[in-house]
C-alpha positions as CSV (number, residue, x, y, z in Angstrom):
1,X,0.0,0.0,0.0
2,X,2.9,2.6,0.9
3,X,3.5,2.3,-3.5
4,X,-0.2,3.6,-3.8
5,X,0.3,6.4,-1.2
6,X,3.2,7.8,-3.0
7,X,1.5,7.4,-6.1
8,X,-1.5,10.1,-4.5
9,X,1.4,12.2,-4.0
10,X,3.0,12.4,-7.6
11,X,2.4,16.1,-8.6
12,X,0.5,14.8,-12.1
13,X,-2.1,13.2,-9.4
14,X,-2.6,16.0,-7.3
15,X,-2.7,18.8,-10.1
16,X,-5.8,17.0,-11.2
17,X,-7.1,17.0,-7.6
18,X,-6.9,20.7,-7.8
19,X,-7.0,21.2,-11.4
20,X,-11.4,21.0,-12.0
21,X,-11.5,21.1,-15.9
22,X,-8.2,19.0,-16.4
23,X,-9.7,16.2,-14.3
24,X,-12.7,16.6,-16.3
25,X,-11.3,16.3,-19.7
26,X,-9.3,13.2,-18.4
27,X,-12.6,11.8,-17.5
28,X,-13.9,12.6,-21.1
29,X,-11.2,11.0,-22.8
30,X,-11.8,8.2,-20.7
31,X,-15.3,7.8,-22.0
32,X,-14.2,8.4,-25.1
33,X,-11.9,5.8,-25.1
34,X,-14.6,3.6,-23.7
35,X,-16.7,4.2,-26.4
36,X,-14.5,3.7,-29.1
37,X,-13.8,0.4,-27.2
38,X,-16.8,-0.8,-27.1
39,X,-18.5,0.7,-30.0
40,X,-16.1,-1.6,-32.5
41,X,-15.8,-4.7,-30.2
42,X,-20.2,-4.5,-29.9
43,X,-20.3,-4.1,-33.9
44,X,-17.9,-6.6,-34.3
45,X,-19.2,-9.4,-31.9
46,X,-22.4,-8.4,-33.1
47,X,-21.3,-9.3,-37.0
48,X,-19.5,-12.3,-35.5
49,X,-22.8,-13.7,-34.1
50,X,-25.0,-13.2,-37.3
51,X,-26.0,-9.5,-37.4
52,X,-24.9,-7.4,-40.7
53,X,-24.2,-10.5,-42.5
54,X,-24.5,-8.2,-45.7
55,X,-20.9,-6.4,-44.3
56,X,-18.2,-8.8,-45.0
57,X,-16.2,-9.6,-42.1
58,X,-12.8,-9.1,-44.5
59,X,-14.2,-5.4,-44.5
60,X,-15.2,-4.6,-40.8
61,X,-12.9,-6.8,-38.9
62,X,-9.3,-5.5,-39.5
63,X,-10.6,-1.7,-38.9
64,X,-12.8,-2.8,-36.2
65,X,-10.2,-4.4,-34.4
66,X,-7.7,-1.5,-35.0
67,X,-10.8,1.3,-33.6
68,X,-10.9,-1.0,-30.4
69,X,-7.3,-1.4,-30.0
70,X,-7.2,2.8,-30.1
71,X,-9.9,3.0,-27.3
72,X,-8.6,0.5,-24.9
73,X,-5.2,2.0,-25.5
74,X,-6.8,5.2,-24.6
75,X,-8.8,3.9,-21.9
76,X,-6.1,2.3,-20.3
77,X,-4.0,5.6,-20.0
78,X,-6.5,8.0,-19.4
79,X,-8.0,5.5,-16.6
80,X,-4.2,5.2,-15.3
81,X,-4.3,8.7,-14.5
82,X,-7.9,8.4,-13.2
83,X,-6.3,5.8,-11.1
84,X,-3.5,8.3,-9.5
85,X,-6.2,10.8,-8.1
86,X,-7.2,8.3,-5.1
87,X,-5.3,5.1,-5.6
88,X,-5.4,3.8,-2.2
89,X,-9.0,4.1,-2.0
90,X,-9.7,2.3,-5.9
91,X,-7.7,-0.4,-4.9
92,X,-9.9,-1.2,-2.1
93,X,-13.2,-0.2,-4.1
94,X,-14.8,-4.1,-5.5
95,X,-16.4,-2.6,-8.5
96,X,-12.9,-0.8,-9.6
97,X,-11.4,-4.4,-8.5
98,X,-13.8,-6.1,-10.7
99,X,-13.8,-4.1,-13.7
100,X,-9.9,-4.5,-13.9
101,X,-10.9,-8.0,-13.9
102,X,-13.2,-7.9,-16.2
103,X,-11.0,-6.2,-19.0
104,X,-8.1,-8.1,-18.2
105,X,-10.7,-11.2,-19.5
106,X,-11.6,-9.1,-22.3
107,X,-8.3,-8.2,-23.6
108,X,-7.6,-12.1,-23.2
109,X,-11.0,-13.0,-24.9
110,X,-10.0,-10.9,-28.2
111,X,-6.2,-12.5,-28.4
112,X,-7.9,-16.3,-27.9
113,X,-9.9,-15.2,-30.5
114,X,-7.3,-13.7,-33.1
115,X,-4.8,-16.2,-32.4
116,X,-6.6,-18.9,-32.0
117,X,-7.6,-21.7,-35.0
118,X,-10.6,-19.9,-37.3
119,X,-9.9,-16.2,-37.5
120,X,-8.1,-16.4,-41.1
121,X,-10.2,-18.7,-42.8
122,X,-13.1,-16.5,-41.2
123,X,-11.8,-13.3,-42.7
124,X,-11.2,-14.9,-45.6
125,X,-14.8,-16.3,-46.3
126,X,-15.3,-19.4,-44.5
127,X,-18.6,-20.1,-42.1
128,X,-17.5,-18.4,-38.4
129,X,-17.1,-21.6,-36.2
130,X,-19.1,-22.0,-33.1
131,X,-15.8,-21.4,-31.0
132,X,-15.4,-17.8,-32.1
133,X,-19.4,-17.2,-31.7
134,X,-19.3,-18.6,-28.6
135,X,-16.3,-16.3,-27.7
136,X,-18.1,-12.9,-29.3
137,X,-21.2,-13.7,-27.0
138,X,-18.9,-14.0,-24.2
139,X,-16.7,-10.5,-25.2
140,X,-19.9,-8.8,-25.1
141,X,-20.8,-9.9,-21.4
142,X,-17.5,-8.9,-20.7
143,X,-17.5,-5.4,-22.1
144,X,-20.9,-5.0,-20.8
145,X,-20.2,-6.0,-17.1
146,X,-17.0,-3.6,-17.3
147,X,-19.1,-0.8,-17.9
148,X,-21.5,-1.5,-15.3
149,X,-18.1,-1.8,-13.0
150,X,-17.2,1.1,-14.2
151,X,-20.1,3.0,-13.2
152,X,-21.0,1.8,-9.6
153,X,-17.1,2.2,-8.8
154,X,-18.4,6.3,-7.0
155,X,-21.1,3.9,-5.4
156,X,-19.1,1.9,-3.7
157,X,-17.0,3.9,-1.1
């Protein structure tokens, strides 16, 4: 704990303590990344499960994938810095605790899914196998519960 104490005191953390509109633009960027997230990873699941079958997967997935790769990227420094404004109590906070869980599982989901058997043949026409389905219905659950983390984290103090 004395690491997340000195990480309260790191002059980036406490100018956003003071500093109103920087911590608020931090925030937005933070939903934005979020959004971006989430908004490919949903269309993309989606397409994976049978929705916009006229869109070829070739088409959506690589751009997708890149959009989602930008937001968690994002999301994961902007929410870093989120992190530095009261670390000792988020590390203590279950919802914060959970939603690192959960995109930790997420970001594992979508490598199992890209490196695992299927995704080629996939892009390159084939029928997408019940494994990868079965994994997009899951990555949505995932993203989903993160966001619901994400928001009851200022309920739970």
């Amino acid at each position: 704990m004395a690491w997340l104490e000195a990480l309260s005191h790191w002059p980036v953390a406490a100018a956003l303590r003071q500093w109103v509109a920087a911590y608020a633009l931090l925030n937005a960027a933070h939903i934005l990344g979020i959004g971006l997230l989430v908004g490919a990873i949903a269309t993309l699941d989606l397409r994976l499960l049978g929705a916009f079958r006229g869109a070829a997967l070739a088409s959506l997935a690589p751009p997708l994938s890149r959009v989602a790769a930008a937001g968690l990227l994002l999301a994961l420094c902007t929410g870093a810095l989120l992190f530095s404004v009261r670390p000792v109590a988020y590390a203590q906070n279950a919802a914060f605790l959970a939603k690192l869980a959960l995109v930790a599982l997420g970001i594992l989901n979508a490598l199992l899914l890209r490196l695992g058997g299927g995704w080629r043949q996939m892009l390159e026409g084939a029928p997408v196998p019940a494994r990868i389905k079965i994994g997009a219905a899951f990555s949505l659950s995932i993203w989903v519960g993160a966001i619901i983390c994400g928001r009851w984290i200022g309920f739970l103090q």
